[in-house]
Gaussian input, Z-matrix of N, CA and C with variables (Angstrom, degrees):
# hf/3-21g

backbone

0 1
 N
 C     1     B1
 C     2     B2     1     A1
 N     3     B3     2     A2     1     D1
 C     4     B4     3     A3     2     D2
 C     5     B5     4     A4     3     D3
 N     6     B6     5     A5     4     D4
 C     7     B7     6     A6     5     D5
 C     8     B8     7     A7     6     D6
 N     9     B9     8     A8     7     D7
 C    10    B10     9     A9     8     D8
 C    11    B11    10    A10     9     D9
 N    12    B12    11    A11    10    D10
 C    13    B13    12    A12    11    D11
 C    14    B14    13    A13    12    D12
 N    15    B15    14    A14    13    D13
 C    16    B16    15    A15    14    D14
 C    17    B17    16    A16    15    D15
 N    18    B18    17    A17    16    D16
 C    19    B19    18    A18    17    D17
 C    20    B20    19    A19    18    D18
 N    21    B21    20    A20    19    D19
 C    22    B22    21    A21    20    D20
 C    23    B23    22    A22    21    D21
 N    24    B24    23    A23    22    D22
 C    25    B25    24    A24    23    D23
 C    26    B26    25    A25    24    D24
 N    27    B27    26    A26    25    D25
 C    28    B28    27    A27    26    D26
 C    29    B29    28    A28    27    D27
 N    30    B30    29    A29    28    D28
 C    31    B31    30    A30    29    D29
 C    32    B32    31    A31    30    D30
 N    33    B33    32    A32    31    D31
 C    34    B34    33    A33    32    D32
 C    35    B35    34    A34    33    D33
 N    36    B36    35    A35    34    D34
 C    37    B37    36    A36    35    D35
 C    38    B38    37    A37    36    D36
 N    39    B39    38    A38    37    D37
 C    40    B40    39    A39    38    D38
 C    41    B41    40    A40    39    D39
 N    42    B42    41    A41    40    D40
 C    43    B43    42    A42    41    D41
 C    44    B44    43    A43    42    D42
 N    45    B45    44    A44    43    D43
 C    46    B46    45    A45    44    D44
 C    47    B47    46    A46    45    D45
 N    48    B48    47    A47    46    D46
 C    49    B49    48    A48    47    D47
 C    50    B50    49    A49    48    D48
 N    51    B51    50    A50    49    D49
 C    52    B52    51    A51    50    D50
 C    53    B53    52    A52    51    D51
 N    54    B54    53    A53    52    D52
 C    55    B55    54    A54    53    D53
 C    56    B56    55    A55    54    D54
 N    57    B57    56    A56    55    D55
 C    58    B58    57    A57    56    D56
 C    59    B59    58    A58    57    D57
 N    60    B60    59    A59    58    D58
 C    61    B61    60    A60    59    D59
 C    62    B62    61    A61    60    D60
 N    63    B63    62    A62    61    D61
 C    64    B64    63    A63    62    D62
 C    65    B65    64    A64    63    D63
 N    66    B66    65    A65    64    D64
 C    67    B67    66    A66    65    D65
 C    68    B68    67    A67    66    D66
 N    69    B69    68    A68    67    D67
 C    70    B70    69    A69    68    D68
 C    71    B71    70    A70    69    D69
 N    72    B72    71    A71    70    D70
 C    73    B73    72    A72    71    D71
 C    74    B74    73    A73    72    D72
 N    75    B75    74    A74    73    D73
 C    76    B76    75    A75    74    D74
 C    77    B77    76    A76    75    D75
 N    78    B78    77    A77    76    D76
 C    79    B79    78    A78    77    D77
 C    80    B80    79    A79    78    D78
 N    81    B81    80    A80    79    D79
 C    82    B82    81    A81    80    D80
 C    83    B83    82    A82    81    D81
 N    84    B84    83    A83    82    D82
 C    85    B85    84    A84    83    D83
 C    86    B86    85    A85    84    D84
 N    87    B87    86    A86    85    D85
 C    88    B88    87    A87    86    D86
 C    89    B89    88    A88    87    D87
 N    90    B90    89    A89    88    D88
 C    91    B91    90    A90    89    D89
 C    92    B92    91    A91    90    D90
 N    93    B93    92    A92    91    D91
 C    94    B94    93    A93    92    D92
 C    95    B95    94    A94    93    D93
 N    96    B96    95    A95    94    D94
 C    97    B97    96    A96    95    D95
 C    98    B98    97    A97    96    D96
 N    99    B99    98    A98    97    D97
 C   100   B100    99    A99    98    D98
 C   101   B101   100   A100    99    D99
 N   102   B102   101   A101   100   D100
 C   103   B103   102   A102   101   D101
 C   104   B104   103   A103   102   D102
 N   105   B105   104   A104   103   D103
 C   106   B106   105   A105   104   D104
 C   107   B107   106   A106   105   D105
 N   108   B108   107   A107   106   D106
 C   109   B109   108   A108   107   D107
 C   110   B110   109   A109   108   D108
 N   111   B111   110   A110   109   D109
 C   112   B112   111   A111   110   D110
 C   113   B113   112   A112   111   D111
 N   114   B114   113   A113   112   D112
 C   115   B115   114   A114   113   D113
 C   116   B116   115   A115   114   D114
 N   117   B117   116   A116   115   D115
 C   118   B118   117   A117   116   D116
 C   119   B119   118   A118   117   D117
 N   120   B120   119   A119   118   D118
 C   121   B121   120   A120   119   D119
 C   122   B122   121   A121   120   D120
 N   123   B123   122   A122   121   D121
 C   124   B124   123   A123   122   D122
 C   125   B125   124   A124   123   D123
 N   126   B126   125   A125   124   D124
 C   127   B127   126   A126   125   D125
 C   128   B128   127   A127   126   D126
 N   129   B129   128   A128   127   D127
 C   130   B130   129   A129   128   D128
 C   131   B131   130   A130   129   D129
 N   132   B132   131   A131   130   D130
 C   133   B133   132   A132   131   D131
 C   134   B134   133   A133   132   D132
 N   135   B135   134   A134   133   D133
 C   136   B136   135   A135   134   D134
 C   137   B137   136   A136   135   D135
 N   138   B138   137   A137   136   D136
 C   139   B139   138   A138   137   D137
 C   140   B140   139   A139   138   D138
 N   141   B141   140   A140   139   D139
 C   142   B142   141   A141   140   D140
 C   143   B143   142   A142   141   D141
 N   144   B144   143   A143   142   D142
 C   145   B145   144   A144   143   D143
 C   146   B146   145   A145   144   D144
 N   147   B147   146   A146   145   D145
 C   148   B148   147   A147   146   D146
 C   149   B149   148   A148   147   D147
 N   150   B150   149   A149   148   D148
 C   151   B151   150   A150   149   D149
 C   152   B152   151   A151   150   D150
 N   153   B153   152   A152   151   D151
 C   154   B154   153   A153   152   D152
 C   155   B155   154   A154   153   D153
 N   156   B156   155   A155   154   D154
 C   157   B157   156   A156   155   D155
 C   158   B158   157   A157   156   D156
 N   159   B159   158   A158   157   D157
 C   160   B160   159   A159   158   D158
 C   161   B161   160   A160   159   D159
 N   162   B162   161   A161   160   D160
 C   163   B163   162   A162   161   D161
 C   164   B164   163   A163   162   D162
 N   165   B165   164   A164   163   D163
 C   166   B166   165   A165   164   D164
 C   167   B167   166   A166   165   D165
 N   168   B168   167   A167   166   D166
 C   169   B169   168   A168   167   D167
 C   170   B170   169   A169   168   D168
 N   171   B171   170   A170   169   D169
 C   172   B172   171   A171   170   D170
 C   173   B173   172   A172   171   D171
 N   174   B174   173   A173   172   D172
 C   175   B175   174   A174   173   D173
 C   176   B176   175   A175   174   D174
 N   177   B177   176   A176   175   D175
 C   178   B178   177   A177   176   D176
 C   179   B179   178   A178   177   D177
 N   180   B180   179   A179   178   D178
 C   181   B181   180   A180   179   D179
 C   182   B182   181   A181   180   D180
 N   183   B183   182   A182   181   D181
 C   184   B184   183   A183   182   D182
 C   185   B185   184   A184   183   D183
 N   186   B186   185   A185   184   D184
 C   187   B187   186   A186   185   D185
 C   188   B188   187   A187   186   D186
 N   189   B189   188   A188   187   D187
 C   190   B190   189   A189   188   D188
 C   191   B191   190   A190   189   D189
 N   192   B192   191   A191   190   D190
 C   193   B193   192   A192   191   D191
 C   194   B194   193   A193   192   D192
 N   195   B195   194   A194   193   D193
 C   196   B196   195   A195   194   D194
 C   197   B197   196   A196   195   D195
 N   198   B198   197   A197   196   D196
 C   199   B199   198   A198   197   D197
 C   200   B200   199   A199   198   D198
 N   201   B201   200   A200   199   D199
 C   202   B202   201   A201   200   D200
 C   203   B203   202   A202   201   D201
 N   204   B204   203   A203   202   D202
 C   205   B205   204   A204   203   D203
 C   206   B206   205   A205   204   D204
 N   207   B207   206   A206   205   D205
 C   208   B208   207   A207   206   D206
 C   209   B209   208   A208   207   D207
 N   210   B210   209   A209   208   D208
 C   211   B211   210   A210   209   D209
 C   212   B212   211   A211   210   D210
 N   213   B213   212   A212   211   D211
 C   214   B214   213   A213   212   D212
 C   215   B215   214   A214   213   D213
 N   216   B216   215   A215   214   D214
 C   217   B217   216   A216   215   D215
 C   218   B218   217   A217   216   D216
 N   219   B219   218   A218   217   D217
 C   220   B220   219   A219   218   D218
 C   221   B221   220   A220   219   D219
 N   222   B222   221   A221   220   D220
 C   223   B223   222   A222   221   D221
 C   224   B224   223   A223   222   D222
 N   225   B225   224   A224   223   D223
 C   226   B226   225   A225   224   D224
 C   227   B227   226   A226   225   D225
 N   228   B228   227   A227   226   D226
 C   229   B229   228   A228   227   D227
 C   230   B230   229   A229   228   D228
 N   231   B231   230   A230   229   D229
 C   232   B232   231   A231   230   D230
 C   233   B233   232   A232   231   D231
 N   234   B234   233   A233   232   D232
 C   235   B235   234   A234   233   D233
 C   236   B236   235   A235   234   D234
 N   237   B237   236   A236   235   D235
 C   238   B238   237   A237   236   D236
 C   239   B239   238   A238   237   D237
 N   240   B240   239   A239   238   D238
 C   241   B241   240   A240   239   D239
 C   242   B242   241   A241   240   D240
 N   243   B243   242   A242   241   D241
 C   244   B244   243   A243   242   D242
 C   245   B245   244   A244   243   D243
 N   246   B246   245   A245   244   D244
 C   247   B247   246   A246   245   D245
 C   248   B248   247   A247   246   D246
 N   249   B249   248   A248   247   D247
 C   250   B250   249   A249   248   D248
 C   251   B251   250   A250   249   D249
 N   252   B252   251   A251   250   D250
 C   253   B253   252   A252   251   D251
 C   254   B254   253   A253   252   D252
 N   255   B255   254   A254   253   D253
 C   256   B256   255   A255   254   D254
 C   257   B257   256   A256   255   D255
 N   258   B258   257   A257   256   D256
 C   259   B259   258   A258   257   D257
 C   260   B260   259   A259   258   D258
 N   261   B261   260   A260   259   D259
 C   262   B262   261   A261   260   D260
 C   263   B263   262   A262   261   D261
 N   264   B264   263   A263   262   D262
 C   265   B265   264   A264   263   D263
 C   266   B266   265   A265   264   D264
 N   267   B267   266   A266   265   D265
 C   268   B268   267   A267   266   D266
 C   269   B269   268   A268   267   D267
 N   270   B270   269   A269   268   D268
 C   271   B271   270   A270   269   D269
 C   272   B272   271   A271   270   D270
 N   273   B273   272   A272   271   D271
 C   274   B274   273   A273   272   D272
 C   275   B275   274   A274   273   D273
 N   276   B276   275   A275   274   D274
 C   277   B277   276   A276   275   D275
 C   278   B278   277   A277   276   D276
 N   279   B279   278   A278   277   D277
 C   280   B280   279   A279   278   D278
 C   281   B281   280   A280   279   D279
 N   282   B282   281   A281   280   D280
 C   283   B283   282   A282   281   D281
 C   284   B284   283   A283   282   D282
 N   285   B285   284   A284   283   D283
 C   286   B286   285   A285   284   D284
 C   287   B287   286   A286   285   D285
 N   288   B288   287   A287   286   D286
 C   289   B289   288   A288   287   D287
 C   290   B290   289   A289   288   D288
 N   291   B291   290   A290   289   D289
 C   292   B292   291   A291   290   D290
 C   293   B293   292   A292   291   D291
 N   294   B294   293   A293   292   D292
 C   295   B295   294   A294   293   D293
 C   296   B296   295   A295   294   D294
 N   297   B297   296   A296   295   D295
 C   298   B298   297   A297   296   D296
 C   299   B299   298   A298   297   D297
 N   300   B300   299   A299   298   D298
 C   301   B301   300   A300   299   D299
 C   302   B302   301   A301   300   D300

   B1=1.4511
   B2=1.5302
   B3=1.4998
   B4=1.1659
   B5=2.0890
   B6=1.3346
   B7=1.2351
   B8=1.3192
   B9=1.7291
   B10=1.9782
   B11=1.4894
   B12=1.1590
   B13=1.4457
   B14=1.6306
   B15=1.2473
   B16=1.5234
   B17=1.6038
   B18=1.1813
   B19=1.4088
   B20=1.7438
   B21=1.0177
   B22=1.8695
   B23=1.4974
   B24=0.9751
   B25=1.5790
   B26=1.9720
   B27=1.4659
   B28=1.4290
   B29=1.7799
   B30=1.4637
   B31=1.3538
   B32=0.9846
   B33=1.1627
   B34=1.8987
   B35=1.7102
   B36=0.9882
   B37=1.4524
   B38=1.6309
   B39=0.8728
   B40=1.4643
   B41=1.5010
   B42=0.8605
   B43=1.7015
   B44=1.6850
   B45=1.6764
   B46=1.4814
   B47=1.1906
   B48=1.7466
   B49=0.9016
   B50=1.5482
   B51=1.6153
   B52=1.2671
   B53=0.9096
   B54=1.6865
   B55=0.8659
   B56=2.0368
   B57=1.2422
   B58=1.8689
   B59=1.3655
   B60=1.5431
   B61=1.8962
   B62=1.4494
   B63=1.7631
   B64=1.5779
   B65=1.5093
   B66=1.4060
   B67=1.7448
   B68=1.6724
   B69=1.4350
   B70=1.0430
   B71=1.7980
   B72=1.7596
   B73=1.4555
   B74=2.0166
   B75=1.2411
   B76=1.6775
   B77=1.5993
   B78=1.4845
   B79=1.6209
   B80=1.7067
   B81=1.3376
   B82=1.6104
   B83=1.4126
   B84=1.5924
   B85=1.4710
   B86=1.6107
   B87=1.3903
   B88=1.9623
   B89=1.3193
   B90=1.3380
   B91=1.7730
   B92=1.0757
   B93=1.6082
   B94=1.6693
   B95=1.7331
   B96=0.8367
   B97=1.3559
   B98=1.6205
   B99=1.3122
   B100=0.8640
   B101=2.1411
   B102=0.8432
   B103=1.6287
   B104=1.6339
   B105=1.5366
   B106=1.1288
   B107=1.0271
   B108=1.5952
   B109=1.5770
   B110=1.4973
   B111=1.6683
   B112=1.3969
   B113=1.8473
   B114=1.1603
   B115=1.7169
   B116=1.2645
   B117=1.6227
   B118=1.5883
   B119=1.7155
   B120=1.2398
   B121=1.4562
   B122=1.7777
   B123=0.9193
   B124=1.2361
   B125=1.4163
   B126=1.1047
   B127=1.8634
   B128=1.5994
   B129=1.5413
   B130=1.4810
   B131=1.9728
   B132=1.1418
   B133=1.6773
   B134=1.0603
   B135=1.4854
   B136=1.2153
   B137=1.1372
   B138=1.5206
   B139=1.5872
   B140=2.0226
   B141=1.3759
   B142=1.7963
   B143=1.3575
   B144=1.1061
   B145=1.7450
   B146=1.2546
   B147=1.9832
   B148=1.6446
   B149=1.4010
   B150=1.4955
   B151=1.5966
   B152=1.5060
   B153=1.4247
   B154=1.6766
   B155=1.7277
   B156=1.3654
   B157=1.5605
   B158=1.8789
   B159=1.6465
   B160=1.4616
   B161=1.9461
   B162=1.1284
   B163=1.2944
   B164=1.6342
   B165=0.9964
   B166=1.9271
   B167=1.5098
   B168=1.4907
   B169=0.9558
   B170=1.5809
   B171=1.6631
   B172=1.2173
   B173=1.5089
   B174=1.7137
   B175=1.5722
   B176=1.4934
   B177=0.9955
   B178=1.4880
   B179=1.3263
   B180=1.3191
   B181=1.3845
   B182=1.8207
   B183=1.8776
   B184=1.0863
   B185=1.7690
   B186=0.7902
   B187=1.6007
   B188=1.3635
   B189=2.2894
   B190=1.1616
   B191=1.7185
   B192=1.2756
   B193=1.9905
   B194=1.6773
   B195=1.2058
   B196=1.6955
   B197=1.5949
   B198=1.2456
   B199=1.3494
   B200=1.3969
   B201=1.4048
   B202=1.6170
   B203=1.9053
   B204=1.4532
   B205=1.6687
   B206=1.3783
   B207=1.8627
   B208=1.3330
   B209=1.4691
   B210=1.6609
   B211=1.3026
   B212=2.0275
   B213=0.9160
   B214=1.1989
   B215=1.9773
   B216=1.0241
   B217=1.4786
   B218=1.4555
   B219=1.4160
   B220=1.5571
   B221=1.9611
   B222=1.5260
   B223=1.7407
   B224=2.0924
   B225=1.2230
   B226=1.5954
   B227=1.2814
   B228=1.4631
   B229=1.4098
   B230=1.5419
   B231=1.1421
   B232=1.7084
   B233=1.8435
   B234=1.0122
   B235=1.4019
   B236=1.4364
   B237=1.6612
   B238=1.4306
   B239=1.7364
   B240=1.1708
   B241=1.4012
   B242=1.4228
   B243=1.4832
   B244=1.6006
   B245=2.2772
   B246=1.3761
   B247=1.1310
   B248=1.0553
   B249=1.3905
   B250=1.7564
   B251=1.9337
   B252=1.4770
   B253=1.6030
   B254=1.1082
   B255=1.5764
   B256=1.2434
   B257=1.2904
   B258=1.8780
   B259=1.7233
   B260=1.1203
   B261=1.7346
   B262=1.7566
   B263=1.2728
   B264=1.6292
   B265=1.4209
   B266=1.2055
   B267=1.4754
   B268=1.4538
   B269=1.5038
   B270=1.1055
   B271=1.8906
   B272=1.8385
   B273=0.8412
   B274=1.3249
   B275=1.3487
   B276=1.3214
   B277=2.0580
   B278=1.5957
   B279=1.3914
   B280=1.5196
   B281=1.3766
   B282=1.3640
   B283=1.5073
   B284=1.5793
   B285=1.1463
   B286=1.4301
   B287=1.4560
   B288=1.2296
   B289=1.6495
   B290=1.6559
   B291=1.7849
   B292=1.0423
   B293=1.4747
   B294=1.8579
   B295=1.2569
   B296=1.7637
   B297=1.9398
   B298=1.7886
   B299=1.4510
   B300=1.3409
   B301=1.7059
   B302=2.0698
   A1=111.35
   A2=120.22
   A3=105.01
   A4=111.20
   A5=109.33
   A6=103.89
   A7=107.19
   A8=116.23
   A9=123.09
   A10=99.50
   A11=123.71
   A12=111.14
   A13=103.82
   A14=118.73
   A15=124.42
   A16=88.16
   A17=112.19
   A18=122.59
   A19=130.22
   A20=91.60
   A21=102.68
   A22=86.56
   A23=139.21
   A24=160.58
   A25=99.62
   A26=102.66
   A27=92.64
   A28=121.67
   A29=127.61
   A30=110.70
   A31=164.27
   A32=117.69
   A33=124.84
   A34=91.77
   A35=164.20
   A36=146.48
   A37=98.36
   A38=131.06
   A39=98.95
   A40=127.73
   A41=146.74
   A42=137.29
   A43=116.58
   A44=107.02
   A45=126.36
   A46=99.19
   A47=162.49
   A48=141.76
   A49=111.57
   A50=133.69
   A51=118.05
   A52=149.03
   A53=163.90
   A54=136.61
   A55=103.56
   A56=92.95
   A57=82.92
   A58=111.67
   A59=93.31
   A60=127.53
   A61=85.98
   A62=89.63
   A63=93.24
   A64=114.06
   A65=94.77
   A66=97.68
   A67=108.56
   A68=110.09
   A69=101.95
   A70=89.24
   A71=113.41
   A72=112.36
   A73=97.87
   A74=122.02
   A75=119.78
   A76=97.50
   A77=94.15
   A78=102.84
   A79=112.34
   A80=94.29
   A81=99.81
   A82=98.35
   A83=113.25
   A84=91.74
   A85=114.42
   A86=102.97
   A87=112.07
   A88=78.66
   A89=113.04
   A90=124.36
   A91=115.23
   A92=113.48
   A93=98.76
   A94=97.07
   A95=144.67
   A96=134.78
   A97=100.42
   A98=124.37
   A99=129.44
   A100=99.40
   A101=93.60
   A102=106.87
   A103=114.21
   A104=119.37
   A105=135.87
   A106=111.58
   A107=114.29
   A108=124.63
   A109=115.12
   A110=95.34
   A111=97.56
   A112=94.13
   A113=128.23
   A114=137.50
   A115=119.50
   A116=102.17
   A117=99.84
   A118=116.76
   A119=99.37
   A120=87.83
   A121=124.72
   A122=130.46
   A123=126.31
   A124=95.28
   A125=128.09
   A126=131.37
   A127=80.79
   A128=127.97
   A129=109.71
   A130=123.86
   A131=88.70
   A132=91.53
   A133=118.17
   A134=133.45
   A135=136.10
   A136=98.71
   A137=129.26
   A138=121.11
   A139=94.58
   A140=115.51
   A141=115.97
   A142=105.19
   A143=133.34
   A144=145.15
   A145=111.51
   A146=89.97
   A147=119.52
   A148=106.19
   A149=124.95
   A150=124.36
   A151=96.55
   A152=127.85
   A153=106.68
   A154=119.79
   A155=94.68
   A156=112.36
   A157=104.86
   A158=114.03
   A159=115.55
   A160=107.65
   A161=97.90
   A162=118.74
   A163=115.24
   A164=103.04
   A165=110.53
   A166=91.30
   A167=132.22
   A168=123.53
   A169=96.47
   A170=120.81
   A171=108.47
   A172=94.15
   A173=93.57
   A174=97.87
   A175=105.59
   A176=153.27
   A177=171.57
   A178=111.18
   A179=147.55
   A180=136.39
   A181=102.18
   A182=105.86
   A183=98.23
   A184=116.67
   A185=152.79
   A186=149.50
   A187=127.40
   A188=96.84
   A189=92.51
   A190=100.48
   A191=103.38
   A192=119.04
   A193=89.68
   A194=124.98
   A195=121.76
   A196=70.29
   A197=105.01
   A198=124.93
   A199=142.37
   A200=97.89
   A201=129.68
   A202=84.52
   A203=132.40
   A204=104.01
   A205=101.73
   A206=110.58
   A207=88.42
   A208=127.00
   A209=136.25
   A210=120.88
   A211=93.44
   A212=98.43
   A213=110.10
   A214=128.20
   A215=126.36
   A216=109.59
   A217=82.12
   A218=127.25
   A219=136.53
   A220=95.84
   A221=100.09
   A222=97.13
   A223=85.96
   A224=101.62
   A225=108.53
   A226=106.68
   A227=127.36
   A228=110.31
   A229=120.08
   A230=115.03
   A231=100.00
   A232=93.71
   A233=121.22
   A234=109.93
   A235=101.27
   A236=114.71
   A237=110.23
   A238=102.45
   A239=126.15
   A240=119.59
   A241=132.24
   A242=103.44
   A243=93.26
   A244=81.91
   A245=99.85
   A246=105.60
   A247=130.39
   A248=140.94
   A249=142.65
   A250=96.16
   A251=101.36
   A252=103.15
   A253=97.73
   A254=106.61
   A255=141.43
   A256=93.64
   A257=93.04
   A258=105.79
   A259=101.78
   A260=103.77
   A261=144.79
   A262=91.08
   A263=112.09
   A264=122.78
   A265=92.75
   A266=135.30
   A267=131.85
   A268=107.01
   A269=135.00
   A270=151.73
   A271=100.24
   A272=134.29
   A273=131.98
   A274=120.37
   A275=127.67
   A276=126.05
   A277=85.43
   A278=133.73
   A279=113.65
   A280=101.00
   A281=110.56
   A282=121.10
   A283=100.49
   A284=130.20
   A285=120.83
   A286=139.47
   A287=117.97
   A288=122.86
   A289=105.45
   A290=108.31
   A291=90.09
   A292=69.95
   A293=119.88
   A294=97.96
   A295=86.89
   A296=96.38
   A297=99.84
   A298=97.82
   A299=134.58
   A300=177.02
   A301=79.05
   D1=-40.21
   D2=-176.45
   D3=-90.64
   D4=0.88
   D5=-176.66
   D6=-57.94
   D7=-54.57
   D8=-177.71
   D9=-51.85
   D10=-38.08
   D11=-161.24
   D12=-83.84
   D13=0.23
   D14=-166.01
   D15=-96.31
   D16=-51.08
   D17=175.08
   D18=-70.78
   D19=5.98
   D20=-162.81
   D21=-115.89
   D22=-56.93
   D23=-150.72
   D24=-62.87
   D25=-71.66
   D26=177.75
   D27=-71.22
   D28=-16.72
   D29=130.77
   D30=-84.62
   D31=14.45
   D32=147.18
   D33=-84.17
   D34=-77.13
   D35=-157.74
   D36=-58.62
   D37=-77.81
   D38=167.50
   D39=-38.67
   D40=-51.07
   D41=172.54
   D42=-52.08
   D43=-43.83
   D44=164.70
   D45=-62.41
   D46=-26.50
   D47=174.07
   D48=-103.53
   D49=1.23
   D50=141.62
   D51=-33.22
   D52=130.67
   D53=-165.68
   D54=-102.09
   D55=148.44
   D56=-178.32
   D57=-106.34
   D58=146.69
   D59=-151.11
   D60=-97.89
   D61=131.28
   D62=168.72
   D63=-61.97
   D64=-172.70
   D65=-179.74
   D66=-124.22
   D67=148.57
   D68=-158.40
   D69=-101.38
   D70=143.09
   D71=-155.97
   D72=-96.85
   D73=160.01
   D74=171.92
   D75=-76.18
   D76=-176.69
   D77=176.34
   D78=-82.90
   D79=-9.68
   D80=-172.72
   D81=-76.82
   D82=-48.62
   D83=-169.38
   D84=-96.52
   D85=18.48
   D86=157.92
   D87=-60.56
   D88=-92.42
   D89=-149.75
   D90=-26.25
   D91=-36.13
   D92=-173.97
   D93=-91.54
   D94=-21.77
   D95=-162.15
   D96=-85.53
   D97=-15.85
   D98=-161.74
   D99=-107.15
   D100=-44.19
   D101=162.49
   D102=-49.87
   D103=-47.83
   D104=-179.59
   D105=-55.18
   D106=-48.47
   D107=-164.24
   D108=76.89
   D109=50.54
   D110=174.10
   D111=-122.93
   D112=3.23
   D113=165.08
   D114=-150.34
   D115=139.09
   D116=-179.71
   D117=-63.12
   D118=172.28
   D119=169.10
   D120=-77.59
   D121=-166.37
   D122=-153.12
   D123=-121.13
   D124=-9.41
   D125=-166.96
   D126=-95.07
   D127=-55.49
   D128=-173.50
   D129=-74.48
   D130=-6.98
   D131=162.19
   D132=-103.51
   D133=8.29
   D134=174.59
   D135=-102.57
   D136=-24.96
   D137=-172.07
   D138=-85.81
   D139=-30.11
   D140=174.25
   D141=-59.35
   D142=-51.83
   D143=163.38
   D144=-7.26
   D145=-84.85
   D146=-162.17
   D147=-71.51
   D148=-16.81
   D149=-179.66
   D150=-87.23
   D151=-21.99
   D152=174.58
   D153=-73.33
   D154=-11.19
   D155=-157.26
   D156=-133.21
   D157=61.73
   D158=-175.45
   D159=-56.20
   D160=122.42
   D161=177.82
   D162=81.83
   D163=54.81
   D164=-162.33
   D165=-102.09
   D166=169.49
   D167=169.36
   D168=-138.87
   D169=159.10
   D170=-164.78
   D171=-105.00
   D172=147.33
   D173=175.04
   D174=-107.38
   D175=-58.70
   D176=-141.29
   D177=-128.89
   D178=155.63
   D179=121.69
   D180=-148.51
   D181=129.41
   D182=177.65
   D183=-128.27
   D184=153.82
   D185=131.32
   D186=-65.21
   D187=101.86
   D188=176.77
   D189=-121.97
   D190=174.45
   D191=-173.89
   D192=-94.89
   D193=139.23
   D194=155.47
   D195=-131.87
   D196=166.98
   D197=171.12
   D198=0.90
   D199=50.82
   D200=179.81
   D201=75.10
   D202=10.42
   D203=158.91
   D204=-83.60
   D205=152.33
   D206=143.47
   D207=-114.01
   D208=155.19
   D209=-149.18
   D210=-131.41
   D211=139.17
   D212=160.01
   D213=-75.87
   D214=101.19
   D215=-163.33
   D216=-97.01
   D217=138.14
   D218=171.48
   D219=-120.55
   D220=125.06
   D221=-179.88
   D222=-108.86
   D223=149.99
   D224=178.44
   D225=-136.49
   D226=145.87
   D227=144.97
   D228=-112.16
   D229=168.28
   D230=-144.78
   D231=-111.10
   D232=-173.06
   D233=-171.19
   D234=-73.35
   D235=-26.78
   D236=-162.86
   D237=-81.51
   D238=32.64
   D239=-165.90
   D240=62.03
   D241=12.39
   D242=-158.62
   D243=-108.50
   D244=151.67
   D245=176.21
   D246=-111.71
   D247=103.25
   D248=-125.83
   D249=-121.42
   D250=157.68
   D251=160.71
   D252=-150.82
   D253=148.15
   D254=-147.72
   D255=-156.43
   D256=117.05
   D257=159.39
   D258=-138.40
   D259=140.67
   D260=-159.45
   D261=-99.92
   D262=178.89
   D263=166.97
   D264=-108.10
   D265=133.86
   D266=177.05
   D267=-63.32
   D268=-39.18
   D269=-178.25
   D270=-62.58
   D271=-35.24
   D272=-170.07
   D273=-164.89
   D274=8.78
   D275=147.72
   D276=87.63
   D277=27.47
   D278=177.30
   D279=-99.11
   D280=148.21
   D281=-155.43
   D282=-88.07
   D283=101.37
   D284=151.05
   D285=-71.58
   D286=-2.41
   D287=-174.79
   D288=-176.26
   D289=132.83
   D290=175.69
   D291=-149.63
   D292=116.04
   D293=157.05
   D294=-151.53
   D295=177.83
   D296=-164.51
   D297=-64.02
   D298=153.57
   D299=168.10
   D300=-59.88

């Protein structure tokens, strides 16, 4: 009886000390969240992006939830070759991260 529990014990403290990964959302439930008016659309944070970065081209862009936010991750590469990511607040275009890929 106590062997499982010897064994059970150090994985939940390991799992309890994971940290948890947002989730990355479909386009279906962009549309509705975006319908709701609970995130901007994604064409006007892509145009906040590409104006920090003149001549950037987009590589990636996704909608994910971390902790009831939801965030836009935009990946770019910039004219100078260098390839940047940038995550928005989906609710209001405020920039949380912009560093090189």
């Amino acid at each position: 009886m106590r062997a499982p529990l010897l064994l059970t014990l150090p994985l939940a403290l390991l799992l309890a000390a994971t940290p948890a990964a947002g989730r990355d959302l479909d386009q279906d439930e962009a549309l509705r969240l975006r319908r709701e008016g609970l995130i901007m659309p994604l064409e006007t944070l892509l145009q906040q992006a590409l104006a920090r970065y003149p001549g950037a081209s987009l590589l990636e862009a996704e909608l994910e939830e971390d902790d009831g936010i939801y965030i836009y991750e935009i990946e770019l590469l910039t004219a100078d070759g260098v390839a940047r990511e940038l995550e928005l607040d989906a609710r209001d275009g405020r920039l949380l991260k912009d560093e090189e890929d």
